[in-house]
C-alpha positions in Angstrom: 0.0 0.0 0.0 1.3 3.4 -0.9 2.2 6.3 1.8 -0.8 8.6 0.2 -3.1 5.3 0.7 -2.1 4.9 3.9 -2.9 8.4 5.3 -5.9 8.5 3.4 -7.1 5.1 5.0 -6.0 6.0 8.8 -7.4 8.7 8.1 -11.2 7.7 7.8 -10.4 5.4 10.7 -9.6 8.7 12.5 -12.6 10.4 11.4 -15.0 7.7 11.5 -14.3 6.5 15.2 -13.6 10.1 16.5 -17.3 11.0 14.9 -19.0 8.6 16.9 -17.1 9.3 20.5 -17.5 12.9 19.7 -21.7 12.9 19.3 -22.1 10.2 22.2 -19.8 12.6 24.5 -21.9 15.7 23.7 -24.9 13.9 23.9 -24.6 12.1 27.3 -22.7 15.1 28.5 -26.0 17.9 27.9 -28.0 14.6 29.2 -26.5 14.4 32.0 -25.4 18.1 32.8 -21.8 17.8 32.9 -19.6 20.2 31.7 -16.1 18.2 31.3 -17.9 15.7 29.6 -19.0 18.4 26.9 -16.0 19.3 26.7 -14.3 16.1 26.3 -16.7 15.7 23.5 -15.9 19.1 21.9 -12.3 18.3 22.1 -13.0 15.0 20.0 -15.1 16.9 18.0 -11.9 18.8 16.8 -10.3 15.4 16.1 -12.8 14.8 13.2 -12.1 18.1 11.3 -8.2 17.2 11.9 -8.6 13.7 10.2 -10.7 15.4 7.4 -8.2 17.9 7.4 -5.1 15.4 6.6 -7.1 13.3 4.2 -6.9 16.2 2.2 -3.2 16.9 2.3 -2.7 13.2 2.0 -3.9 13.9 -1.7 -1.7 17.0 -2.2 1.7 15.9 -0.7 2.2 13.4 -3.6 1.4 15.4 -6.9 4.4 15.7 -8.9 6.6 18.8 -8.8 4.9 22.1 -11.1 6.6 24.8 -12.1 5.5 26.7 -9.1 6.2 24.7 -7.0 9.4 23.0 -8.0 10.0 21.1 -4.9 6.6 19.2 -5.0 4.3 19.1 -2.2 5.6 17.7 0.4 5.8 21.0 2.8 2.1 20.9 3.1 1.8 18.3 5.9 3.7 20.7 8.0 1.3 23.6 6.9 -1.3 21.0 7.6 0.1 19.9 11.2 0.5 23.9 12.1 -3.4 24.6 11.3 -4.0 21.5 13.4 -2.9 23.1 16.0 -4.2 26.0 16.0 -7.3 24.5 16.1 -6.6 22.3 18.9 -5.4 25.4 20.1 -9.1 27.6 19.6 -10.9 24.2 21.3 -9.1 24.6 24.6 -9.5 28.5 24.8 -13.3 28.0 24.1 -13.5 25.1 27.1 -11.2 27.5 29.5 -13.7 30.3 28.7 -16.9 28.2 29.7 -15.2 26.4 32.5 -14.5 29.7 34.3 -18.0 31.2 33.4 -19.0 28.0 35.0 -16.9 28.3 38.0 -18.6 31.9 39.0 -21.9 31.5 37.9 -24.5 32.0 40.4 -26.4 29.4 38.5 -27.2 26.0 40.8 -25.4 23.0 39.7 -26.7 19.5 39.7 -25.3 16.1 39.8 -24.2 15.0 36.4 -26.1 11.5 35.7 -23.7 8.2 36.6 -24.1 7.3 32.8 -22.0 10.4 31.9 -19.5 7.6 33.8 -20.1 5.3 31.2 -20.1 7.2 28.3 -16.5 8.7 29.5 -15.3 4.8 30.3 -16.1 3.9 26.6 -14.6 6.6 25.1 -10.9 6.2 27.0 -10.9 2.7 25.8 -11.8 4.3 21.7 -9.2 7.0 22.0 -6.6 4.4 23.1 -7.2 2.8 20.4 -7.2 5.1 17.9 -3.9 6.4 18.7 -2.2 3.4 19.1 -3.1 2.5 15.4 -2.6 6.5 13.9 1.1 6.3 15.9 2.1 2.7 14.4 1.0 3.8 10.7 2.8 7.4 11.0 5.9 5.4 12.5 5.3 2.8 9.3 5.3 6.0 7.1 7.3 8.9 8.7 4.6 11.2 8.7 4.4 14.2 11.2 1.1 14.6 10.7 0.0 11.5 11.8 2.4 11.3 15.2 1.1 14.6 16.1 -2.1 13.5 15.3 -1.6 10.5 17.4 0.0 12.7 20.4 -3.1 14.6 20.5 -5.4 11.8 20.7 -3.2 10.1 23.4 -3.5 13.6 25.4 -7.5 12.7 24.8 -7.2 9.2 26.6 -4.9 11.8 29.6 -8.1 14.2 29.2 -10.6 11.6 29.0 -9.4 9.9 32.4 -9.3 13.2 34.0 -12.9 13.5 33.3 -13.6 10.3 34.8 -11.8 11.2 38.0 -13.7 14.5 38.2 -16.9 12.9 37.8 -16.2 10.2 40.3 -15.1 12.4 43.2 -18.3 14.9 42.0 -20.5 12.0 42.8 -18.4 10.9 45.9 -18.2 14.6 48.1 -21.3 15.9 46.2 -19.9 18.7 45.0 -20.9 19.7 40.8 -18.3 22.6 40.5 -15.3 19.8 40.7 -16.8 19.4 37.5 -16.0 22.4 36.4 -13.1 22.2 38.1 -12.0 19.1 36.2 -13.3 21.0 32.8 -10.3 24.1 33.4 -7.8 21.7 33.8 -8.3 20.0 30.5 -8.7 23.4 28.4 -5.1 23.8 30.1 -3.9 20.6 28.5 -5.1 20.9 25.7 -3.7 24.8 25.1 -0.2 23.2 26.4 -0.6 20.4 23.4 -1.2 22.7 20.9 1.5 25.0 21.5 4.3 22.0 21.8 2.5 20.4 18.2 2.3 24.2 16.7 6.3 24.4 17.5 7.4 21.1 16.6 5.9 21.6 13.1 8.6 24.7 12.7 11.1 21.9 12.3 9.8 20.5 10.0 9.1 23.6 8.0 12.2 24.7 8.3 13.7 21.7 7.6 15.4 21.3 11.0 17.0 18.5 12.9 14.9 17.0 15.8 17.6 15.3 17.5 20.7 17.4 17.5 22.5 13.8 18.9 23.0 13.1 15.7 26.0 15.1 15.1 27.6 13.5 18.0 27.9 9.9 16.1 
């Protein structure tokens, strides 16, 4: 199978299984009445438009050098992986901003539903998955796109089992704005992961060297 066949194929996988954890997050997370679930969904949400995202620059990194661009095509999963994180980036500012506005509102909180437990159980298991299989195929391949891809959605399964401990302690002391709480902390993680993504793509552009060891063999 060819490298453009490849990305285009994990890919869909990416899209396809992120789809589904995304809707049944945000779902079961306005269901229920929890925030970091919502959230947790959103963040999967972004995962889709990522993997739609590459299986377009799959496409354009193997057409033949043109006279404009006389180098091919190749530069554009590093243009790809940048905007990647920039969006990664907008999803966690948009999850700190309602977290906080959640954390001060006079409004009276409830107890999320125990199924919002479930639904955040299922989804750690999909997300281990996924990036387990999108890190072995951008290993396979040497693609940047998919490792970072496959660094984000292994920063999901981190975010993903926060959730679960937020929502377990909410239901054990009582207390809804943990789960707020729990919400702020992953919009943190997930602005830290798009900042390290955005600037390890600027090696690649560049046409850096990751590990400067090298020169030492």
């Amino acid at each position: 199978m060819s490298r453009e066949n490849i990305l285009i194929k994990t890919s869909w996988i990416s899209t396809i299984g992120n789809a589904i954890l995304s809707a049944s997050k945000i779902i079961i997370g306005l269901w229920t009445g929890s925030l970091a679930v919502v959230g947790d969904g959103i963040d999967s949400a972004t995962d889709v438009v990522i993997s739609i995202v590459m299986i377009f620059t799959a496409r354009l990194i193997n057409r033949p050098p043109s006279k404009k661009y006389v180098f091919g095509y190749e530069k554009a999963e590093g243009i790809a992986t940048k905007i990647l994180s920039l969006v990664i980036f907008y999803a966690g500012v948009q999850m700190l901003i309602s977290s906080i506005q959640s954390i001060f509102s006079d409004e009276v909180k409830g107890i999320p539903s125990s199924i919002a437990i479930y639904v955040t159980v299922f989804s750690i298991i999909g997300k281990l998955l996924l990036a387990l299989y999108q890190y072995k195929q951008g290993k396979k391949i040497n693609s940047s796109m998919l490792t970072a891809n496959a660094i984000n959605m292994r920063n999901d399964v981190i975010i993903s089992t926060g959730v679960l401990l937020g929502l377990t302690f909410t239901f054990i002391f009582k207390l809804p704005i943990l789960d707020s709480i729990t919400g702020l902390i992953i919009s943190l993680f997930i602005i830290k992961s798009s900042i390290s993504i955005f600037i390890d793509s600027n090696v690649e552009l560049m046409d850096g060297v990751k590990d400067v060891n090298v020169y030492n063999k």
